[in-house]
N, C-alpha and C positions, 0 to 999 in steps of 0.2 A: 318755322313756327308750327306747332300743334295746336288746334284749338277743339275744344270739346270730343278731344278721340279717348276709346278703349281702347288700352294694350293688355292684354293677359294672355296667359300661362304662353310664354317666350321661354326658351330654353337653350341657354350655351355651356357646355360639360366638355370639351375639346376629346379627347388630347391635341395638343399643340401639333400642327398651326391650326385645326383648327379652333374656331372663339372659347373664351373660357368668362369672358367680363362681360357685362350687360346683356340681362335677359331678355329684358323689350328694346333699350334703345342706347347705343354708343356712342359718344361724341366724342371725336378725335380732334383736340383742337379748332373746334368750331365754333359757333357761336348759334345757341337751340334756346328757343322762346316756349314755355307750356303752361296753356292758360285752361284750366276749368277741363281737365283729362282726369282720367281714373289709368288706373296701375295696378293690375293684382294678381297675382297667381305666375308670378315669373321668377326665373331660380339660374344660378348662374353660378359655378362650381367654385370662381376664386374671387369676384370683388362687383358688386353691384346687381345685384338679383334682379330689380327693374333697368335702374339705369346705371353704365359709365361716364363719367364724367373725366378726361386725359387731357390735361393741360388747355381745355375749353372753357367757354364762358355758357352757365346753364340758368335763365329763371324761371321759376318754376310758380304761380300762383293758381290761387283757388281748386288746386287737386287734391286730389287725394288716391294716397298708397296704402294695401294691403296684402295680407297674404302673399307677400317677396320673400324670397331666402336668397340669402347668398352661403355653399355650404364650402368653404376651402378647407383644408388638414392639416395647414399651417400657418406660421409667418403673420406676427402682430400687425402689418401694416394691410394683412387680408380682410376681407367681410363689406359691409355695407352690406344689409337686409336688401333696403328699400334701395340707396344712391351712393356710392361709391367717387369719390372727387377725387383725382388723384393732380396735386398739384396746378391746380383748376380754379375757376369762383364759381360761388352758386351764391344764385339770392332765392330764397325760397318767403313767400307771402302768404300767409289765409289759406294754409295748406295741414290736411290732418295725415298722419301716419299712424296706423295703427296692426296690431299681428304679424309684424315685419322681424325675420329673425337670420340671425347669423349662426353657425356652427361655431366657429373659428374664428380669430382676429380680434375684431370689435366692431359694433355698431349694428345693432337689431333693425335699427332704421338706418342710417347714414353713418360712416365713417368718412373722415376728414385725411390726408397723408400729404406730407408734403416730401414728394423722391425728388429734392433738390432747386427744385422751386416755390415760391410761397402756395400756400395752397389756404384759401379765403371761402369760408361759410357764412352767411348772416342770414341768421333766421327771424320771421317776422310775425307775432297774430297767429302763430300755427300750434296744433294739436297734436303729444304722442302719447298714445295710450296704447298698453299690453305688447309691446314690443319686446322682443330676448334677444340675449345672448346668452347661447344654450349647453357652450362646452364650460368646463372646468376650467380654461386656461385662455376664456373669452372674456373679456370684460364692454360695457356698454350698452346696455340693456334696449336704449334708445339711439343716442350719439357716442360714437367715438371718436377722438380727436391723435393723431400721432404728429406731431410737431407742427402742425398748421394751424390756426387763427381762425378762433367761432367766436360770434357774435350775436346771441341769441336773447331777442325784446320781445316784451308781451304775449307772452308763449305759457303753456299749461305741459306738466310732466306729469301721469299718475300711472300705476300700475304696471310697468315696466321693471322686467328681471334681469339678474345674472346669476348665472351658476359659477362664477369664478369660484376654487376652490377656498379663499379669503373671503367670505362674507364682507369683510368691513373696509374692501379696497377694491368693491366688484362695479361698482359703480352701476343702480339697476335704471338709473337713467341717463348719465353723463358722467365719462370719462375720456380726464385730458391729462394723456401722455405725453411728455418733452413740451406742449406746445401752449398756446394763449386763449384762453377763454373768459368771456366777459358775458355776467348774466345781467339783465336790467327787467323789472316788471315782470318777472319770471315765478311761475310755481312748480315747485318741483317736489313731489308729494307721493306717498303710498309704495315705495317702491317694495315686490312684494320677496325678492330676494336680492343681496348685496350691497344694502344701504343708497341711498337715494344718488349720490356723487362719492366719486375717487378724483383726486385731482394731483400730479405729480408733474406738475409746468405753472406756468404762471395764471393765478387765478383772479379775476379782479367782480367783487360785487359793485355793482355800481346803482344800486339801492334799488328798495320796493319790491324785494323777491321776498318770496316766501318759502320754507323749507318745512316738511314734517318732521323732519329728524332734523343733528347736526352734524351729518355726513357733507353739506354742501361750504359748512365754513362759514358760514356771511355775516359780515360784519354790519354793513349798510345799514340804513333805517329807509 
């Protein structure tokens, strides 16, 4: 358990063996509690700028993340700015993310991947603003999703980018690839390149969200 710690400017760029995931903190099948911590200035060359998350259980309340990069030069299931889950759960609560950016993959703030496991996000009351995904051939401005299960209530999107070469499938706050995404109470607003959502998995509104555009699809009331 972490309670009210800084982690900044961590830094893992390998080469193999040595680290290339989790700038400030890895979790390898464990089980990590983090309550009321900051995260900023940590960079990590293939998947979780601050943190890894590998087939671990991660909650993460009342933090907040900024200034993470995650900068990999390949391979869509790369990136997470901020949190990187790789076939993992994360509960994240009352948590802001904000200037968190990827190069490559997807997800300025978090990317979700599930390499053959389920891989389970639910986000809760939390904040992403000004987050990127900054290559041409990134999509996720804030979240990325590639075949795993997000769950994201009472939550605020604005000002989150992508540079995907597609404008209108860049997704400058949420994108879900292959996998399940369910928005509830949710605003998703201003995205200021690649339209607010791209979604190519299964998408479900389960009402009360708000969208600036009709990039997100929602049908709900």
């Amino acid at each position: 358990t972490l309670e009210k710690v800084t982690i900044a400017n961590g830094y893992v760029a390998g080469p193999w063996p040595a680290p290339t995931e989790g700038g400030g903190l890895y979790n390898n099948g464990g089980s990590v509690s983090i309550n009321n911590c900051t995260f900023s200035g940590n960079a990590a060359s293939e998947n979780g700028g601050a943190i890894f998350n590998k087939e671990g259980v991660l909650q993460v309340s009342h933090s907040t993340f900024y200034n993470n990069l995650a900068f990999p030069t390949f391979g869509t299931h790369f990136g997470g700015g901020a949190i990187k889950n790789d076939s993992g759960t994360v509960n994240i609560d009352s948590s802001t993310f904000y200037s968190n950016s990827t190069v490559y993959g997807g997800g300025g703030a978090i990317q979700n991947a599930s390499m053959g496991a389920t891989a389970d996000i639910v986000i809760t009351n939390s904040t992403f603003y000004s987050n990127s995904a900054t290559d041409t051939n990134t999509r996720g401005g804030a979240v990325a999703n590639s075949g795993g299960v997000y769950t994201i209530t009472h939550s605020t999107f604005y000002s989150n980018s992508s540079a995907y070469w597609d404008p209108n499938v860049g997704g400058a706050s949420i994108h879900n690839q292959w996998g399940s995404l369910t928005l509830r109470n949710t605003i998703v607003s201003s995205g200021t390149m690649g339209g607010n959502c791209s979604n190519f998995g299964t998408f479900t509104d389960d009402g009360n969200n708000i969208d600036s555009g009709t990039s997100c699809g929602l049908t709900a009331t």
